[in-house]
N, C-alpha and C positions, 0 to 999 in steps of 0.2 A: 428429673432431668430437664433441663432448661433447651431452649429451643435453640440448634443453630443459629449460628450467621450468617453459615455460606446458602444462597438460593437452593432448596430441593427443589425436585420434579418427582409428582403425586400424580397417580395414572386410576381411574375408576374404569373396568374392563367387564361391563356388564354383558351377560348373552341372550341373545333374541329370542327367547325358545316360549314367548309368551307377554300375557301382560307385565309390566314393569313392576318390578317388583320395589315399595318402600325401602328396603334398606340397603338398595341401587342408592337412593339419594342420601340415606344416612350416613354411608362413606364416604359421597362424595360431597357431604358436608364438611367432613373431618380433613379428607384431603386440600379442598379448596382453602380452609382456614389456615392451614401447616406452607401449603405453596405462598398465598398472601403475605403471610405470618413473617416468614421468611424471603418477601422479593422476589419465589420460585415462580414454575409452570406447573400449569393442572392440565392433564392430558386425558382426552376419553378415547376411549379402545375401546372398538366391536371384537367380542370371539366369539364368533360363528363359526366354530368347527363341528359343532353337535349340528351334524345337517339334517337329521333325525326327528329333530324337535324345534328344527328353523322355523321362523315365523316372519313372512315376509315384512308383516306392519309392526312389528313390533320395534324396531329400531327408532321408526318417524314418532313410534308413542315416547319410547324414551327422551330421544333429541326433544321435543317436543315438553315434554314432563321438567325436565331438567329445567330446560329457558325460562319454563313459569317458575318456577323456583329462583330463578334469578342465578343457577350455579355454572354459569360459564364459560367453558373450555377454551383454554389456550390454543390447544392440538387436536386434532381430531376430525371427523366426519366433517364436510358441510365448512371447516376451517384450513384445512390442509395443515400444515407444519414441517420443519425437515428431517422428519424420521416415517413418513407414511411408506406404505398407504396406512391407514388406521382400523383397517377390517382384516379380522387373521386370514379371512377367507382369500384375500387379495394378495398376502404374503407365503404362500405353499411354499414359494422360489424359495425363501430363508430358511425353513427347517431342515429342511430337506440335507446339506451338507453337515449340519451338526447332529443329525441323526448318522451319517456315515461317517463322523468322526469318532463318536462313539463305539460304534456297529467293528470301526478298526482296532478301538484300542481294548476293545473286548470289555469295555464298561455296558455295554447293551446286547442283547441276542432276538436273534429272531422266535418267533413262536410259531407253530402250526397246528395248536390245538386248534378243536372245534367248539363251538358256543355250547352243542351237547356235551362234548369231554368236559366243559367247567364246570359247566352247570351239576354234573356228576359228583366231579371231586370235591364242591365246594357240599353237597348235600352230603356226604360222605364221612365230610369234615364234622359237619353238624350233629350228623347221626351217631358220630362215634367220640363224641363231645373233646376231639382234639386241640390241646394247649395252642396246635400250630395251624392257624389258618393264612390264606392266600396261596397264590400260585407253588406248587410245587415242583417248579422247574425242572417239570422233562422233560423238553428242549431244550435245557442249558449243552453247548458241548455238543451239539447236533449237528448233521449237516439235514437238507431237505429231503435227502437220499435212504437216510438211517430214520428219520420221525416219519416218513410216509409210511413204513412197515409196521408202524407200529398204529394200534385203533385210535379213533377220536381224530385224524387228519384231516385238516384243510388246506388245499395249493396255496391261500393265499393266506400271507402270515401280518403277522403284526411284529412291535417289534417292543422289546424289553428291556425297563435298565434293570442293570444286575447289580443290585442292591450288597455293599461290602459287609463283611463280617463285624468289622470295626466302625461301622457308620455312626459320625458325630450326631447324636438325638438333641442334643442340647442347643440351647441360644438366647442374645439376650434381647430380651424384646422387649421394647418401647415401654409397653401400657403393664405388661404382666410382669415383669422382672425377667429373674435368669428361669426358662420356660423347658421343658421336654417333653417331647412324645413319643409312644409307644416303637417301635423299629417295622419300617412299611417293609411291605413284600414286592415283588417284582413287579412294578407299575410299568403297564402300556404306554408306549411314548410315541407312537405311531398307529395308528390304526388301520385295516387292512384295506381301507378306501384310501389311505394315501393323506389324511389328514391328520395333522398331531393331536394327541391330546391335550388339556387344558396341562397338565404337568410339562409338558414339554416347550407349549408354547408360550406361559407367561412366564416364562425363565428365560429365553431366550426374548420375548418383544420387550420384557422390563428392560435387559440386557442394553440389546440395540438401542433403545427409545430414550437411556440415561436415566432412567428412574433409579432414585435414590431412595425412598420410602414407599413400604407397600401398605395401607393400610387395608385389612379385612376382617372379616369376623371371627369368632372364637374357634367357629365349626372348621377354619382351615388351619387349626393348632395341626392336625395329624400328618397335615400333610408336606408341612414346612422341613423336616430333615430331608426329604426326597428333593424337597426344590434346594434347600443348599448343598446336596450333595451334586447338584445338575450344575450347579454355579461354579462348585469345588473343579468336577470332572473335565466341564468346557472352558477352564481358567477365568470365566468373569469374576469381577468385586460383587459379592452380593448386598442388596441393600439393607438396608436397616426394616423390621418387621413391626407393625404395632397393631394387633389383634384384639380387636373391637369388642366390648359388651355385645350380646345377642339380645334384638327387641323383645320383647317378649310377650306372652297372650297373659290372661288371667290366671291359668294353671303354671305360671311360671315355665312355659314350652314356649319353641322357636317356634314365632310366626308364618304362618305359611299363607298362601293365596286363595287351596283348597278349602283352609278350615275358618277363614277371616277374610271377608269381601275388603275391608281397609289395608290386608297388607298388600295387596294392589295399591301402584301409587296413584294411577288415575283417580282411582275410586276418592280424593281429598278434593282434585278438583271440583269433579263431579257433584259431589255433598257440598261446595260453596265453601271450603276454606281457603281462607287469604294466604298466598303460597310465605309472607312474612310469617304468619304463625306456626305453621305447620315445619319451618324452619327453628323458629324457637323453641316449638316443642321438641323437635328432634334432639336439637343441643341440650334439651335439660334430661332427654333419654341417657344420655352415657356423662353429662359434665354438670358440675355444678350452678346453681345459682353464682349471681354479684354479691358479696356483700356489700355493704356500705358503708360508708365513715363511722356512722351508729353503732354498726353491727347487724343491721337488720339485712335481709336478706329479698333481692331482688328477682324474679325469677321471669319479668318480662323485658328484654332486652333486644337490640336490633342486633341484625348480624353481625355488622361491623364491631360492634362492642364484641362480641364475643370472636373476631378474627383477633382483636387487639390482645384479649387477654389469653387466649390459650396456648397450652402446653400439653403436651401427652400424658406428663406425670400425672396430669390431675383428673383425668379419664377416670372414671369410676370404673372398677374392674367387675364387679359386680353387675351393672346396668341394672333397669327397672322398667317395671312394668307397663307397659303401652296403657293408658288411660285416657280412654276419652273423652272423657270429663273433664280432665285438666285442660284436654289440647279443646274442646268446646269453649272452656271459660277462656283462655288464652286467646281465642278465635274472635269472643266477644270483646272483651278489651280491645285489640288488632281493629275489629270493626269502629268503635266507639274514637277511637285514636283518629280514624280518618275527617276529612273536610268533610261538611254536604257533598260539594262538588263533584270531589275524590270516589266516596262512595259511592254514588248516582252514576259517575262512568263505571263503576266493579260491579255495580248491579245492572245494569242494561244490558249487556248479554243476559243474562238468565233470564231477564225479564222478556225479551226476544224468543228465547228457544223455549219458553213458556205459555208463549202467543200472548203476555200483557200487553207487550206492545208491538209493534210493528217493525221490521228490519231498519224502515228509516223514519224514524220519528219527525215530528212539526217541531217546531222549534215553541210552541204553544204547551205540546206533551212535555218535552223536555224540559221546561219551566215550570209545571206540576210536580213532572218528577224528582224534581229537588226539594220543592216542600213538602212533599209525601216523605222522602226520605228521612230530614231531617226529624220527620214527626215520627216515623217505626224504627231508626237505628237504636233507639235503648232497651227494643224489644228481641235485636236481631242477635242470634246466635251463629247461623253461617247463610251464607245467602242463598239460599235455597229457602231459606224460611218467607224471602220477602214474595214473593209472586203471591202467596197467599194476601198476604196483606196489604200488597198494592193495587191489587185486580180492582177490588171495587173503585177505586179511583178512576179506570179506566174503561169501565163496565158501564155503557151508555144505562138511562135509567130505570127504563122500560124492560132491558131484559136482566137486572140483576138479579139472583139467585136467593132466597132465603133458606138457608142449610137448615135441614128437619130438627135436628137438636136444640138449634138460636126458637122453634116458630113453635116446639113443644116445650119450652123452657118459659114462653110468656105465659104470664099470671091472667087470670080473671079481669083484672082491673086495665089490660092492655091498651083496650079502645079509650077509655078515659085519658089514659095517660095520654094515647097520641092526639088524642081530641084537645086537651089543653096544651102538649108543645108546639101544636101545630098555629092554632091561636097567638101564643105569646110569639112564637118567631114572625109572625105574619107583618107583629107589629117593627121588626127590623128593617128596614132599609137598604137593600142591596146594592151598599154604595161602603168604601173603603175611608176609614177614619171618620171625622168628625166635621167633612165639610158642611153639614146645615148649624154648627155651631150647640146642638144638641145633646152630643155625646149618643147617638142614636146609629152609628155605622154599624156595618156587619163584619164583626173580628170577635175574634175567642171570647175575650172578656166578655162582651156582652151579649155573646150568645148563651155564654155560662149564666152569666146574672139573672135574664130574663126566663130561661128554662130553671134554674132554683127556684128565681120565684113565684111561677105560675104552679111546676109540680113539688118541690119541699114546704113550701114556707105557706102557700096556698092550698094544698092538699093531703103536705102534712105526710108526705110518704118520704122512705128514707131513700138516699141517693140511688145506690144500687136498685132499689124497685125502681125510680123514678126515670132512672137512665138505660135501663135494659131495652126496654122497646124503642126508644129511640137511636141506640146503640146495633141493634138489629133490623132497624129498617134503613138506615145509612151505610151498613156496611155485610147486611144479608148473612150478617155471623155472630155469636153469643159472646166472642173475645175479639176485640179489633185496637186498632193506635187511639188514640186520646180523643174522645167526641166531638168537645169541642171546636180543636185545633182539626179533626177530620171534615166538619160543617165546613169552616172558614174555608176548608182547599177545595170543597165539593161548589161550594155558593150557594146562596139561599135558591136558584130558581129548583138543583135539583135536591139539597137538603127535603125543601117542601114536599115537591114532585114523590121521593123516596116514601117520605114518613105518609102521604096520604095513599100510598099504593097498599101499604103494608095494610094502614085502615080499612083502606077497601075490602082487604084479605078479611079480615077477620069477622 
């Protein structure tokens, strides 16, 4: 199915009840693409009706999650729009009449079972392995006068649609074709504290709010005939439905937050991915690669490439497996992609709440920090990785750290080794290029050249021995960014300084 013409309105109706959950932003990838796509609006809705499992920070983590991400909203919290407020919580005043719309035309009833009477009938159910489960409406037909006499009463009731004998199971849905699910039982649509249930209230706020397209995940196949029988009962247009691939763990199960610290969406920030990757990787979670004019097949792409091309039909129904190896390698790419510049400001927060550097750097720092960068971004996989490997840059010389594994990994022959780099560098000049006309500055090149050939070519040991100790007193670690190019940004006073502490050591 090819995409509209006419502008839709795509609504993502995340609830507070916790850390933000990944496949919060997964949808609301697919919506913001389908809105774009088509000219529409992308709307975010708070439902906070599960007051139970509210969480008061959890909405700032979302809003929050989302804008790194770059995804939006039209409508919503913190934007206003003209269909708010945009918190179910703010909206009670709106149910409330089409719950007694219902309640009159006898599509809904009250209940006054107790949480113990369910809990009963529902073990009852189980134990007596009945074809029929869910509510067995013994309050249908009741007044509060005739179910009080009877056990399992509560004064305060809830309240129930009464699900028809004939109820349409079927529908056609976007991503999955012509779709059906099982026949629901009497869903709460009210709850005894006076606030609706998720069934009742994103039937009526898609309603009011003009949403044309729902998109969600697979897991709400079951519950999609009860929401268009709500649509049917309270005479709205319902919208068009497109139910999403479910991410998935390595056991091919729905991700969860209990059993996977990453299906938390913070948890990407956190670990250093660039919120463009972690976007791409989403999109190649449920959609294809670009092909090419070749035929080959592209599979790193910017968003907007992928607003331009998509369509629902091409939604993989299947989806695949959360990999984070791919979104690592993707991650690395995304990094490599960037300017020095670029990447220098994406790493300076971390490098901040790392304590590398300071909240407000010299303007001295911040022009190390760019050659530093440019010299570890072919190393870097998410940026978390750099503090490690920028620190000694900024790690005055005296108190740099030699990690036990770099200082038990040097050879026998260590002190030699640094007794002659330290010699041949001595004879460098710590002065930049070639102003004595000698070719004798202190840069890579010829800090390379002179250290080959005092320790290869004069002692005849191969690189890797020849370069370890000095590799470990420049940077207090057994794997660090490129030697050479790490000297040149250090300069020779504490190059020097480094390599004769380490001698001292040994």
């Amino acid at each position: 199915m090819s995409n509209a013409s006419s502008p839709a309105r795509l609504r993502v109706a995340p609830s507070p009840t916790g850390d933000p959950h990944v496949g919060t932003a997964y949808m609301a990838m697919f919506d913001v693409a389908y809105a774009r796509r088509t000219g529409g609006r992308f709307v975010l809705r708070i439902e906070d009706t599960d007051r139970a499992r509210f969480q008061a920070d959890s909405e700032a983590q979302l809003l929050d999650s989302l804008r790194w991400l770059g995804l939006d909203w039209d409508e919503g919290p913190e934007v206003g729009g003209p269909y708010g407020p945009y918190r179910q919580s703010e909206r009670l005043d709106t149910y409330r009449p089409y719950v007694e719309a219902l309640l009159d035309s006898g599509a809904a009833y009250r209940c006054w079972c107790s949480g113990e009477r369910l809990a009963q009938m529902r073990e009852e159910q189980q134990s007596s392995k009945s074809s029929v489960t869910g509510y067995d409406r013994l309050c249908l037909g009741m007044t509060q006068q005739e179910r009080e006499k009877l056990p399992g009463f509560t004064p305060t009731p809830v309240v129930r649609l009464r699900i028809p004998d004939d109820v349409e199971l079927g529908w056609d849905d976007l991503i999955m074709g012509r779709t059906s699910a099982p026949r629901p039982d009497d869903q709460v649509i009210l709850k005894a504290d006076g606030f609706p249930t998720y069934h009742l209230a994103v039937v009526v706020d898609d309603h009011e709010m003009g949403i044309t397209h729902v998109v969600r995940g697979q897991e709400w196949v079951s519950s999609t005939p009860k929401h268009l029988l709500l649509y049917k009962l309270l005479g709205f247009e319902a919208p068009r439905f497109a139910h999403m691939p479910l991410l998935l763990d390595e056991n091919r199960k729905k991700i969860s937050k209990r059993k996977s610290p990453w299906a938390k969406l913070t948890w990407f920030r956190e670990q250093g991915y660039l919120p463009e990757a972690l976007l791409n990787f989403l999109a190649l979670q449920g959609y294809p690669p670009i092909v090419e004019a070749d035929g080959t097949e592209r599979e790193m792409f910017t968003f907007d490439e992928f607003v331009d091309r998509f369509e629902f039909s091409r939604v993989d129904k299947a989806g695949s497996v959360f990999n984070l190896k791919k979104l690592d390698w993707l991650n690395g790419q995304y990094i490599r992609s960037l300017s020095r510049e670029e990447l220098a400001a994406r790493l300076l927060p971390v490098l901040v709440d790392a304590g590398v550097l300071p909240p407000r750097p010299s303007l001295g720092e911040l022009g190390r920090l760019k050659a530093v960068t440019a010299l570890i971004a072919p190393r870097l996989v998410k940026l978390v990785d750099a503090p490690a490997l920028v620190r000694p840059f900024f790690t005055p010389d005296e108190e740099l750290p030699i990690a036990d594994d770099a200082r038990a990994a040097l050879g026998d022959d260590a002190a030699a080794v640094l007794d002659a780099g330290i010699e041949a560098l001595e004879g460098l000049p710590d002065v930049e290029g070639d102003i004595f006309g000698d070719g004798r500055g202190w840069t890579p090149e010829n800090i390379e050249a002179a250290l080959r050939s005092a320790l290869v070519e004069k002692m005849g040991l191969k690189p890797k021995v020849a370069f370890g100790p000095l590799r470990t007193a420049v940077s207090g670690a057994k794997v660090s960014p490129p030697l050479f190019e790490s000297m040149d940004i250090l300069g020779r006073h504490s190059t020097l300084t480094r390599l004769r502490a380490l001698r001292a050591s040994l």
